[in-house]
LOTIBA-988343 format. One record per residue (C-alpha): x, y, z. Coordinates in steps of 0.001 Angstrom, whole numbers, plus 500000, padded with zeros to 6 digits. Example, Ala and Ser with C-alpha at 12.3 -4.5 7.8 and 13.67 -1.06 7.14 Angstrom:
<nodes>
512300495500507800
513670498940507140
</nodes>
This chain:
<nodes>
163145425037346000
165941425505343383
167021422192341445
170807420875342506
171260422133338618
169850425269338681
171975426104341912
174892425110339723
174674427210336771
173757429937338838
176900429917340752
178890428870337674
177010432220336376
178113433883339396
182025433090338830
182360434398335830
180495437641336709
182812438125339697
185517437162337385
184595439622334871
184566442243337125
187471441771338591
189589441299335080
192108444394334252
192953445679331201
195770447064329741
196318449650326603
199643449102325132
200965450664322220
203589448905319792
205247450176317009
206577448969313362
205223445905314112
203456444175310842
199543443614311024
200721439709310783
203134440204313685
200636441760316500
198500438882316009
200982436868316578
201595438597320243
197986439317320215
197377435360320500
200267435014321996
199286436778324985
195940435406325247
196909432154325026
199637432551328036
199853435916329763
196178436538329980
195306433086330719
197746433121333796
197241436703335204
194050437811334373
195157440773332756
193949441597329143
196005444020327095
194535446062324189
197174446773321254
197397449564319071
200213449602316405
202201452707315490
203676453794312546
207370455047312870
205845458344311360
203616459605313559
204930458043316666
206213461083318710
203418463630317687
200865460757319045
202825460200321953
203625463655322682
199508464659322060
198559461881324496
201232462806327538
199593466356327208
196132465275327526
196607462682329751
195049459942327622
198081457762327783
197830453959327227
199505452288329992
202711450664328679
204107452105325283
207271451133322515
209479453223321002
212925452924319163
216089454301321059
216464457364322794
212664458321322725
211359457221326260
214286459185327751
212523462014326368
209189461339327658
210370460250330819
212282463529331987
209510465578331351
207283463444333727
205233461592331096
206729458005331901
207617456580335458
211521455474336563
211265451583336323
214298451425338415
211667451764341463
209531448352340308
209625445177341937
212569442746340438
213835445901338091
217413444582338454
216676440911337163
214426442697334591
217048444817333238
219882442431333240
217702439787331103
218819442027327768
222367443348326432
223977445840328535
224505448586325789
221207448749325259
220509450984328001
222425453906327222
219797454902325145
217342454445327530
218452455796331203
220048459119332362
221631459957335599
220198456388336778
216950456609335889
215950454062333555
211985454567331562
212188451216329426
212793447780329231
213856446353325635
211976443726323746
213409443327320530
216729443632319268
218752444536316330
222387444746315639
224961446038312779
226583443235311282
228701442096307922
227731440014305042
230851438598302916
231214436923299694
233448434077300623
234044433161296994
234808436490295651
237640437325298156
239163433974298364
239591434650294165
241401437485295393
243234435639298079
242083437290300773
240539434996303405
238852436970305904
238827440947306833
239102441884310395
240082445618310632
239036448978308950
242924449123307868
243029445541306577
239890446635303989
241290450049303316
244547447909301717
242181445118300328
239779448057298365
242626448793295934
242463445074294525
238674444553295278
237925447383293144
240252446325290554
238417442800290100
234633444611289890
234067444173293474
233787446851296709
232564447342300195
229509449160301435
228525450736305032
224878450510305830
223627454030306135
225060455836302631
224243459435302769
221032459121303948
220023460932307985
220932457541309160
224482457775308432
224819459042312155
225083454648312851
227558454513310519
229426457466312209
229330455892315639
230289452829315028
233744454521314343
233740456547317004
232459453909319118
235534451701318300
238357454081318689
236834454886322858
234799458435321298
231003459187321331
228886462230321002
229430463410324626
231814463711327089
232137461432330130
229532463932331883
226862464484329172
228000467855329518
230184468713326306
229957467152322943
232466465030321833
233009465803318532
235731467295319159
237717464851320655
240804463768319108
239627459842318650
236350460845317712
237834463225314369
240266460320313455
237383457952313488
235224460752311652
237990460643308830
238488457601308852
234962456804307371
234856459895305147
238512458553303563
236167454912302795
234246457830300224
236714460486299480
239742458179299210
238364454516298728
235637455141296456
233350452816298121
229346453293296693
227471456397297703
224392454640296989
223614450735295517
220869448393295676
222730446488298023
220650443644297708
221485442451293873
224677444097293838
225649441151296572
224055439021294570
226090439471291091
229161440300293406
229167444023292716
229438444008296874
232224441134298596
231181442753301470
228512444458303062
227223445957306395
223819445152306813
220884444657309924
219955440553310390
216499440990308047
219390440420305183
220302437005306655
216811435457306203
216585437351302637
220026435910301476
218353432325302763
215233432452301359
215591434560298376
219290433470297081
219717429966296808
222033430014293964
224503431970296666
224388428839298715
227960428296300686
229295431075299026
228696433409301516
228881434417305324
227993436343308032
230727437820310060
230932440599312483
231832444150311054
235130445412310847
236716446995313692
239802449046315494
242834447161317256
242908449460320291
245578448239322898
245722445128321366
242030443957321633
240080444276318261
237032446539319391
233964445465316428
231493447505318346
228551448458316109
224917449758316816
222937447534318694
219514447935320171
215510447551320224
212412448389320466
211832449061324259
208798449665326398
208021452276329448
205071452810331651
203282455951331851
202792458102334635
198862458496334350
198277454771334032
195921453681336480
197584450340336133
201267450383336583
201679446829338441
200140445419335664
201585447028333236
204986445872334709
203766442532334851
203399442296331383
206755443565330377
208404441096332770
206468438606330732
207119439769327289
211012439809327837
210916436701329431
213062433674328187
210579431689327594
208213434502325758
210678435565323498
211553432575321998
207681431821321527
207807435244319769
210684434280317890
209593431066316401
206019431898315664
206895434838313810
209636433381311932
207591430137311322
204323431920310148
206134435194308122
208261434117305978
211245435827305627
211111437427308927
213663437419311251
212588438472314901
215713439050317373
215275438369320920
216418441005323238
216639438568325813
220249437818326451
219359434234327216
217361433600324232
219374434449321403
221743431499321059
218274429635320783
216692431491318025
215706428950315410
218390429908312314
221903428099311982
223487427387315110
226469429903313252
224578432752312580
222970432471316146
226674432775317310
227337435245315377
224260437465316434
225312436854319796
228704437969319605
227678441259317717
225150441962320723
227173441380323798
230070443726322023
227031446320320736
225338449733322052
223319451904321357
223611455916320945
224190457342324552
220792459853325663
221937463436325942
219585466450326354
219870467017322691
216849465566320451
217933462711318708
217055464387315317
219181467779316282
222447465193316604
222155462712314034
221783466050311632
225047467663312873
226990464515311844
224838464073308429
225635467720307345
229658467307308714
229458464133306265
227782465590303574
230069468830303717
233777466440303905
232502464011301445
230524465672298758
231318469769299326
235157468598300150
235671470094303574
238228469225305876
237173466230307957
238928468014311486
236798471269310502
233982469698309374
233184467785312979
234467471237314676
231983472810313798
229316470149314448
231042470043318229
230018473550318130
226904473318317295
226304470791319705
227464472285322408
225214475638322355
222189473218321902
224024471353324882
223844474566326984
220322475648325750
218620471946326824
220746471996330545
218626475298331180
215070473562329261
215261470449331182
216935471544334623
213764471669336655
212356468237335542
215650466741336363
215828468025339883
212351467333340537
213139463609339074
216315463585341064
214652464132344240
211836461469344156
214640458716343201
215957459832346617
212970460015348360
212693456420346288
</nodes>
């Protein structure tokens, strides 16, 4: 006969098999993250989501370089993780051609979605189907030299025509203004942001037509080739110094420059702000949209594991999660500054009560570029070559974005015919759905 210990252990033995056996695990694939950062949601998640659901989740971390090809090769073969990251307008792309499930047909989707900042989505959804859920967030704001423009008695700087009359006398004095992107194949944020404030973007209502062509949409495109051709401001400065030494009074930057200008410019202390970017008074409200969005995750169709994997993402954009996220990664990286995507979250990220504010306001009033047909890298190039020909070849701003519009539009017309069979068959399970 068995000793009343030896009938213990066994069935203590016995628990942990059964548990074992029954545990699930999850592949999920981040990317951009720092080594230092997915431990941090490595532990993270052991310590909490694991812990509570039984679920164990493998990461792998992507480098912005070789995210699509991998992606891409794994949809094809069918060795998918289960729940994967990308930047903007990616998952769309997966998604319609079957390789990532509508979320819109989970369990709780709406209280999901509506947890992060509505103008994050249009880079994510088409026609109502939605294939990700952000997690992180990032937004366009300004940096100003308080001290160098109140020597030039100008107090604050609201509006793109209020800094076109200030340049003049900024310039004057040794000081200017810089956008974000430059010249470089991001310019396409600084681009929309001007269209986005006078009511344009890249398509019409429809997603049928481009909009460069629209009349708000070529003011707002000369409007920011004028800052170059007309203004002078910098085609190119280390942005970072010439803030420093006031070569910049102001500056449109993402919020990593916040924490640099904390950590790494204590001399600048009270001498400078955060502010939301410049804008457009259109009938009479000041529009200071600028990009906003995150790093967003989708499910994939061949996962074996789909509850689950929705599970976790309810987790991760959680209130409660993202603020963990938030202060462990700003407490153990210094320097770092980790956004919360969750609307709820952000006022309690642990920085200045202002700049919290300010984040917030810039993320409610944000968005993100709107998901056409069109590959992302086909788009932002038509706008980078209608810059590059107005500002440096000395084109007519109206022509320029013409013939961009054009362009658009016949890869428009050529992606309707590509992708018209994976809509409708998309289309008809959301109705079946």
């Amino acid at each position: 006969m068995l000793k009343k210990g030896t009938v213990f252990l066994l069935f203590a033995l016995l628990c942990v098999l059964a548990s074992t056996l029954h545990a699930v695990e999850i592949d999920v694939w981040l990317v951009g993250h720092s080594n230092e950062q997915v431990e941090i949601i490595r532990e993270l998640t052991e310590d909490i989501f694991t812990k509570n659901t039984g679920i164990s989740v493998v990461y792998t971390n992507l480098g912005w370089a070789d995210i699509e090809t991998k992606y891409l090769m794994a949809a094809a073969s069918g060795d998918t993780p289960d729940v994967g990251a990308a930047g903007a307008l990616f998952l769309p792309e997966l998604g319609l051609r079957g390789a990532l499930i509508d979320l819109s047909t989970m369990p709780d989707f709406e209280e999901v979605k509506n947890r992060s900042f509505p103008g994050f989505y249009r880079s994510l959804e088409y026609r109502g189907l939605t294939f990700g859920i952000p997690y992180t967030a990032n937004v366009t704001v300004a940096f100003q030299r308080d001290d160098v423009l109140a020597s030039l008695g100008i107090e604050k700087i609201d509006t793109w025509e209020e800094l076109m009359a200030a340049l003049p006398k900024m310039q004057a004095n040794g000081t200017n203004f810089s956008l974000q992107w430059f010249l470089t194949e991001t310019l396409y944020a600084d681009v929309n942001m001007f269209m986005w404030q006078r009511g344009a973007d890249d398509y019409n209502e429809d997603l049928t037509k481009s909009g460069y062509d629209d009349p708000e949409c070529i003011k707002a495109f000369t409007d920011y080739t004028n800052l170059y051709v007309k203004y002078n401001i910098p085609k190119e400065i280390p942005v970072f110094q010439a803030f420093i030494n006031g070569e910049l009074a102001l500056c449109l930057q993402y919020p990593p420059f916040y924490q640099n200008l904390l950590i790494s410019a204590p001399q600048l202390d009270g001498k400078w702000s955060m502010v939301q970017a410049p804008g457009y008074l259109m009938e009479g409200k000041l529009n200071r949209t600028t990009f906003g969005g995150g790093q967003a995750l989708g499910i994939f169709g061949d996962s074996k594991k789909k509850q689950e994997g929705w599970e976790y993402i309810k987790w991760i954009t959680s209130e409660e999660t993202q603020l963990l996220l938030s202060k462990l990664i700003m407490e153990r990286i210094q320097g770092t500054l980790f956004l919360p995507s969750n609307r709820g979250a952000v006022s309690s990220t642990p920085i200045d009560p202002k700049g919290a504010e300010i984040f917030d306001k810039a993320l409610n009033e944000g968005t993100s570029s709107i998901y056409g047909l069109v590959a992302p890298n086909h788009r932002r190039r038509y706008l980078q070559m209608a810059a590059q020909k107005t500002i440096l070849m000395g084109v007519d701003a109206e022509t320029a974005m013409r013939e961009a519009a054009l362009e658009h539009n016949q890869e428009i017309a050529r992606k309707q015919v590509e992708y018209d069979r994976f809509i409708k068959r998309l289309l008809e399970a959301q109705s079946r759905n």
